[in-house]
N, C-alpha and C positions, 0 to 999 in steps of 0.2 A: 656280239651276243645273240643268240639263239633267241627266234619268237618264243618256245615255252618257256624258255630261262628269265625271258621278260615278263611275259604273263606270271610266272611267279613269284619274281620280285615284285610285282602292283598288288599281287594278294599278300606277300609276308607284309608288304607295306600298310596294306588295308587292313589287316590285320590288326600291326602294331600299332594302330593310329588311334593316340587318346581321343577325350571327350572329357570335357571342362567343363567345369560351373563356375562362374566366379560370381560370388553374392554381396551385394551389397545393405548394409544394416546401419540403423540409427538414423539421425537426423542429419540434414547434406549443408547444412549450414554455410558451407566456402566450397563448394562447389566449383562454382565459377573460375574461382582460383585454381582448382587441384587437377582438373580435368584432363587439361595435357600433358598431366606425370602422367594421371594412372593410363590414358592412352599410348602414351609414351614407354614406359615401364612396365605395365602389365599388357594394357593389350594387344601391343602390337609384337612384345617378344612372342603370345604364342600364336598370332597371326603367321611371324617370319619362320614357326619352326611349323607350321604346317599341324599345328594343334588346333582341332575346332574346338569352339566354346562359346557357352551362353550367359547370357547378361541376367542376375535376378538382383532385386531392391526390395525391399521393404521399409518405407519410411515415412514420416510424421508429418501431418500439415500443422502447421504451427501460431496459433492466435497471437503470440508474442513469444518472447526468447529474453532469457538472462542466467548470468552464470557467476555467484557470488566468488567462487574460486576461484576463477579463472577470471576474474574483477571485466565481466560483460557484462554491463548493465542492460536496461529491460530495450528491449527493440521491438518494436512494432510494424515496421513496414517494413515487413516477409515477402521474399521472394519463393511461394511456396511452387513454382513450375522449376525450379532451378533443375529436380530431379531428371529432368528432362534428357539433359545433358549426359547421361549416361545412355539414351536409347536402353532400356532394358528390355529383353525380350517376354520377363514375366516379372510384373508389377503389381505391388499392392502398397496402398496410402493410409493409413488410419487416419484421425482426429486425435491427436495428444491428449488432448484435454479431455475425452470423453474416455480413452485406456485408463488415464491416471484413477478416472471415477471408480472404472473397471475394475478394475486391480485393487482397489483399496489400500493405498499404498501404506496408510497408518498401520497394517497389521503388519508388516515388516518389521515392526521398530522395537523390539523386544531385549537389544543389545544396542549399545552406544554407536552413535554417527564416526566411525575411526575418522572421516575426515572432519570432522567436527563444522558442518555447514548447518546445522538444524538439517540433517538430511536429505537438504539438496542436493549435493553429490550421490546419497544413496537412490532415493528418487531414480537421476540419474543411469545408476548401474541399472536396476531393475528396470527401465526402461529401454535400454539396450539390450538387454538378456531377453526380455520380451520381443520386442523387435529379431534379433538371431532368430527365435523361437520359430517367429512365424514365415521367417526366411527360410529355413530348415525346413518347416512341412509343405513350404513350396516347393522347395528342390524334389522333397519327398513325393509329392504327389503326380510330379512329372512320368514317375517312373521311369525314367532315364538314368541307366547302369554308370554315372557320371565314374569315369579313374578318379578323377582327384578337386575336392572343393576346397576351395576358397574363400576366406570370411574375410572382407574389406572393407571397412571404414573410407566413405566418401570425401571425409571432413580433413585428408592428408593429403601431403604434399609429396609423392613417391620420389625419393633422391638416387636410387639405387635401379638398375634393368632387374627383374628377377629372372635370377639364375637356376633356369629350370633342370639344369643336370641333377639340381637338388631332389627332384621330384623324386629320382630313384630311391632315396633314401628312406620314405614311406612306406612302411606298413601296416598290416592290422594294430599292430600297438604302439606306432609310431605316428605322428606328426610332428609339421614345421611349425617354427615360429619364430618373430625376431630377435634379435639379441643384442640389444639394447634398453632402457629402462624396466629392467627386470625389476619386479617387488614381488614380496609379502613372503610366506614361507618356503613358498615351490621357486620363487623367483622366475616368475612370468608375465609374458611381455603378454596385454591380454588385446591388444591393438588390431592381430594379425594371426591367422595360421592357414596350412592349407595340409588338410585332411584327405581320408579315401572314403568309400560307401563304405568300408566297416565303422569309422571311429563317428563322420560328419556330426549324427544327428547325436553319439555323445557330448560333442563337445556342443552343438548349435542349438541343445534343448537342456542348458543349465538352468534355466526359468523354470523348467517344473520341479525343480530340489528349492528354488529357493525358501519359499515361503517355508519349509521343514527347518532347511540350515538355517535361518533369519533365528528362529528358536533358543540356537546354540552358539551361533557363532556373528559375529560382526560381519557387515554385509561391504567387503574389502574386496574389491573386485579379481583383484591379480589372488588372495588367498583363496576365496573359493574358487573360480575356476581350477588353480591349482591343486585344490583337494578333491574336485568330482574327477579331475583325469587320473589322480594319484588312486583313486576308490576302483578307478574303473582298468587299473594297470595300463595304462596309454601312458608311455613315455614321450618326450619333447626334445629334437634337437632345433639348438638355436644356429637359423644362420643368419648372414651379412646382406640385411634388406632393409634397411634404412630409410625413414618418412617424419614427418615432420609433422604434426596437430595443425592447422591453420581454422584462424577462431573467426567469428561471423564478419568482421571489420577486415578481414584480411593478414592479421599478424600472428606469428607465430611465438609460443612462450618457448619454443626447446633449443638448444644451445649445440649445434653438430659444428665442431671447428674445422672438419677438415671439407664442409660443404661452405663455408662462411658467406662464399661471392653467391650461390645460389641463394641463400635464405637473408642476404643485404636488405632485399626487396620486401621483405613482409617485417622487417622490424619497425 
């Protein structure tokens, strides 16, 4: 091969060489546990394909922890450094307790708890849509022309490598998502997706619809997501990326049979 035939292939190459965000959102609760999926599974797939990418968090320090649904009772001695463990390259911590003030969260409640917790579970949702929120105008502010983001939940156990040939599949009216425990109307998986800079801060700035839709509609996580994409013509294809919840004690509630020996260990 010819020196310029070379120099050109390092620029088509330079060229075509994405730029990543992968964001992380919500409280990191089992951390400790999950870390060498998502190292494992997400970042070293695009470490090997030669994808640069950056680490963002946004999440909660936490006075105490419980979770009526998910039968966690109250816990107290929080490991609030655990976020650590992700090395993120841009970071931001709130105070839970002082957003909840924030937020006001009783003006949300204008339609029934669908999960019927006293609204702890809804809590819950706006808490994490909150949290997206402010994950989103970090990416945003970076002003880095990111190809393709990432919304990930800390608190999973990644069972699958992600298969980024999927990436092509992405466009302005298109995003990923998993497909698996799909609900509510749209049947969406609301866990996981990875976006481009056209749709990101659609989908990572549901928080500012909600307190309108709270008005109208039941504060159902998977159905609203589902209807601001639906609002906004952003279609979803579901692909084969499989993870697991893992809850602050370390166990998981979800049932995947054909990973059984992998998730033995958190039952």
């Amino acid at each position: 091969m010819l020196l310029n035939d070379i120099i050109k292939l390092q620029l088509e190459n330079l060229i075509k060489k994405k730029k990543v965000a992968i964001g992380f959102y919500g409280i990191t609760r089992s951390l400790k546990y999950t870390i060498d999926s998502i190292k494992t599974n997400i970042f070293d797939v695009f470490t090997k394909n030669n994808i640069d990418y950056d680490v963002f968090l946004h999440t909660y320090f936490l006075n105490n922890y419980s979770n009526k649904r998910a039968k966690e009772t109250i816990i107290t001695n929080i490991d609030n450094n655990e976020y650590k463990l992700l090395n993120p390259k841009y970071f931001k911590l709130d105070d839970q307790d002082e957003i909840k003030k924030k937020l006001q969260l009783e003006l949300y409640r204008t339609k029934k708890d669908p999960w019927n917790t006293d609204y702890e579970s809804v809590n819950f949702f706006i808490l994490a849509c909150y949290s997206r929120f402010i994950l989103t105008e970090m990416i945003e502010k970076t002003n880095i022309n990111y190809d393709y983001i990432l919304f990930v939940r800390p608190d999973c156990l990644y069972l699958d490598k992600l298969d980024i040939s999927k990436l092509n599949l992405i466009n302005n009216n298109t995003i990923l998502i998993s497909n698996f425990h799909l609900f509510g109307k749209y049947k969406i998986n609301d866990r996981f997706a990875i976006t481009n800079n056209s749709t990101y801060k659609i989908y990572g700035k549901v928080f500012k619809e909600l307190l309108e839709l709270s008005k109208k509609h039941e504060l159902h996580s998977e159905t609203i997501i589902g209807l601001i994409l639906n609002n906004n013509k952003i279609k979803n294809i579901k692909i084969n990326f499989n993870f697991s919840r893992i809850r602050i004690n370390g166990k998981t509630p979800d049932i995947f049979p054909n990973y059984k020996n992998i998730l033995e260990k958190y039952r």
